[in-house]
C-alpha positions in Angstrom: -26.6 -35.6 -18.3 -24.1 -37.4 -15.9 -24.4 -35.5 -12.8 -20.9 -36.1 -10.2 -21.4 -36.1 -6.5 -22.0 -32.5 -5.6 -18.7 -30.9 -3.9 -18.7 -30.9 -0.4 -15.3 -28.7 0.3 -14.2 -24.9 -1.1 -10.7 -27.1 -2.1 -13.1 -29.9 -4.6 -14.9 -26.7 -6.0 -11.7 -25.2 -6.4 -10.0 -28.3 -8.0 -12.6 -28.5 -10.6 -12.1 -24.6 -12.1 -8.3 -25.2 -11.6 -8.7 -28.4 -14.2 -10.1 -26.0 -16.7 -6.7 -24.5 -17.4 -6.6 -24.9 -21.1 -9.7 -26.0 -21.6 -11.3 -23.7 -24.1 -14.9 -23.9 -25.5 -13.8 -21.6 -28.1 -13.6 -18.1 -26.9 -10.3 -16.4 -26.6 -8.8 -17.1 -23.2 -9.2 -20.6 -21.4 -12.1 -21.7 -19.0 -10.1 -20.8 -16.1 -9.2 -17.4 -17.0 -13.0 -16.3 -18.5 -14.1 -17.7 -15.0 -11.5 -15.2 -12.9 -12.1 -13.1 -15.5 -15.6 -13.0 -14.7 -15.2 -13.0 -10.8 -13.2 -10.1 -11.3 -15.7 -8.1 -13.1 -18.2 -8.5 -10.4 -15.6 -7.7 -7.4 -14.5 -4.2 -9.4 -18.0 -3.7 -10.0 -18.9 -3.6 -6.2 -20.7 -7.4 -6.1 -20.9 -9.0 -2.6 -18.4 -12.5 -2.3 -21.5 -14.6 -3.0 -22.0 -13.4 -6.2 -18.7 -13.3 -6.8 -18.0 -17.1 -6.3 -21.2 -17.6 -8.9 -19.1 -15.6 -11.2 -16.0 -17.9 -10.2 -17.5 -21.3 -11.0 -20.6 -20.6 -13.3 -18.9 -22.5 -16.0 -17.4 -25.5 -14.5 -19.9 -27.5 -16.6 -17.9 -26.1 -19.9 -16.5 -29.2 -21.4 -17.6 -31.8 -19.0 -21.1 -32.0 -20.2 -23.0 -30.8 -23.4 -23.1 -26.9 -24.0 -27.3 -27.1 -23.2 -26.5 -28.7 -19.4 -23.1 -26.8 -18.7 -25.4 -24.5 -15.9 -27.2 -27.1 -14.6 -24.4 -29.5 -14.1 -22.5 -26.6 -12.4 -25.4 -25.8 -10.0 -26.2 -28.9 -9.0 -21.9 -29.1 -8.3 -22.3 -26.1 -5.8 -25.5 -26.8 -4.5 -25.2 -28.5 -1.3 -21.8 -26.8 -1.0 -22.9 -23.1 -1.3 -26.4 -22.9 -1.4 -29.5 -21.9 -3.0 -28.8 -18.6 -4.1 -25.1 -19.0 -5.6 -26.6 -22.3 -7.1 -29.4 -20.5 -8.7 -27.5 -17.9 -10.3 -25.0 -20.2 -11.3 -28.2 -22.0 -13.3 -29.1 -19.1 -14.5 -26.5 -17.5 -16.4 -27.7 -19.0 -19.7 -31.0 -18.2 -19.1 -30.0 -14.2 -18.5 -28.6 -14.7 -22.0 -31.4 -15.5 -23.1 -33.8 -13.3 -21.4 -31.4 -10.3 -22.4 -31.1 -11.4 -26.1 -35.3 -11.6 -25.8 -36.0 -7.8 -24.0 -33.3 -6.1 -25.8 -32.6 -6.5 -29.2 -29.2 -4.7 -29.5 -28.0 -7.2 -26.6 -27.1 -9.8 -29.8 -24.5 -7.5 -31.2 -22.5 -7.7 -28.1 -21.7 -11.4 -27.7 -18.8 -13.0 -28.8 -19.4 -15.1 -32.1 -19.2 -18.3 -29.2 -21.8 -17.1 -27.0 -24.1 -16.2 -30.0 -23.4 -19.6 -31.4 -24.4 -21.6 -28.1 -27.5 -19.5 -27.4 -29.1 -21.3 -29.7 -28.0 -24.3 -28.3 -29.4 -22.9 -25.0 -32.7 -22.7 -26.1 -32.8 -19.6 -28.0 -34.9 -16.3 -27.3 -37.5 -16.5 -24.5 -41.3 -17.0 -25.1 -43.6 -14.2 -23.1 -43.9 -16.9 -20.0 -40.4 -17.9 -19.8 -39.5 -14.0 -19.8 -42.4 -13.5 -16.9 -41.4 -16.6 -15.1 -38.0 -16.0 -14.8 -38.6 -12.5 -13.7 -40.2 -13.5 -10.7 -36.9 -15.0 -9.5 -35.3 -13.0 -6.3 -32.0 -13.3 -7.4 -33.1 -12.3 -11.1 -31.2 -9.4 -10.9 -27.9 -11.3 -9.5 -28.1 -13.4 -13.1 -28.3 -10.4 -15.3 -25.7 -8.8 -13.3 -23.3 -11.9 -13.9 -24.0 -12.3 -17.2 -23.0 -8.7 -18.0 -19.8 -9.7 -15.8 -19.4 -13.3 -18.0 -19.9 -11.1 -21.1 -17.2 -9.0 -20.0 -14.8 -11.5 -18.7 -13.2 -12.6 -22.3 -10.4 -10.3 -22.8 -7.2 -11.9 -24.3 -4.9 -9.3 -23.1 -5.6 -10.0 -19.2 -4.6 -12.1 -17.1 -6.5 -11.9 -13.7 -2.8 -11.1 -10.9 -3.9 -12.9 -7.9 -5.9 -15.7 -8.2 -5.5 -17.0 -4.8 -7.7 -13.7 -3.8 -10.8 -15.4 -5.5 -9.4 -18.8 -3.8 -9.5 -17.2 -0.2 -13.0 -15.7 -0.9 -14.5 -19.4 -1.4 -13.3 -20.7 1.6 -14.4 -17.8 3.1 -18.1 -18.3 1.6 -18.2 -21.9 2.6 -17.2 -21.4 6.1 -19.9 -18.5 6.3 -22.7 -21.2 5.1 -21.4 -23.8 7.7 -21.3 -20.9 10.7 -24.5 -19.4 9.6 -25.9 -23.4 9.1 -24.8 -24.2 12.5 -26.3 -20.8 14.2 -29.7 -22.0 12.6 -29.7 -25.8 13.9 
């Protein structure tokens, strides 16, 4: 996997999902729409900005790298940038696909015909110790809330009103990490 230089301002992170207009990886609605699709979801459904903004770019790997690394490459984008939670999650999103396809068995019939075609690209259903392991994360409840949010964020006949709404929130994150940084040095 070809990793990039991790962003280092809210306007590079920005600039990448922005460059996903068009892009599709075969679902219904472009890149850039699923992901404000998705960051909508979790703003309506009462998520702090944080996890909001993991909703916002947890796919910027899509279609720069291969469908197995799209999470990694993404987290490792926002890293530095955002931190360790946001990051995480971000990571994780394929993994809550897979944990929720493992623990629940009607989960399967929910997922678009893509996302049931890349989990097994993803690595499939969970063994016992991936399924303990990745329980034990703090923010494993952030991930399956996101992915319920991703899963829901694939609706043709939406268009998100106001995406500058989702822009403002990221600089508002980033400058939150530098003040809080700055407060701890």
């Amino acid at each position: 996997m070809h990793f990039v230089e991790p962003f280092s301002t809210a306007d590079q992170a920005w600039q990448a999902l922005v460059e996903q207009q068009g892009m599709s990886d075969g679902e219904v609605i472009d890149l850039w729409q699923h992901q404000l699709q998705t960051a909508e979801e979790l703003r309506l459904r009462g998520a702090d900005e944080e996890l909001i903004i993991a909703g916002l770019l947890h796919d910027l790997g899509d279609g720069r790298v291969q469908e197995c690394d799209h999470a990694t490459w993404a987290a490792h984008s926002v890293r530095p940038l955002l931190g360790e939670r946001i990051a995480w999650v971000i990571g994780a999103h394929a993994e809550a696909k897979r944990y929720m396809c493992t623990v629940d068995t009607d989960y399967w019939g929910t997922l678009s015909a893509v996302s049931q075609k890349t989990l097994l690209r993803q690595g499939g259903l969970m063994a016992p110790e991936e399924v303990a392991e990745f329980q034990q994360s703090p923010w494993f409840s952030d991930a399956l809330f996101l992915r319920q949010c991703d899963d829901a964020g694939k609706k043709a006949d939406h268009r998100v009103a106001d995406p500058q709404l989702y822009h403002d929130m990221l600089d508002r994150v980033v400058q939150q990490r530098r003040n809080n940084s700055a407060a701890t040095a």
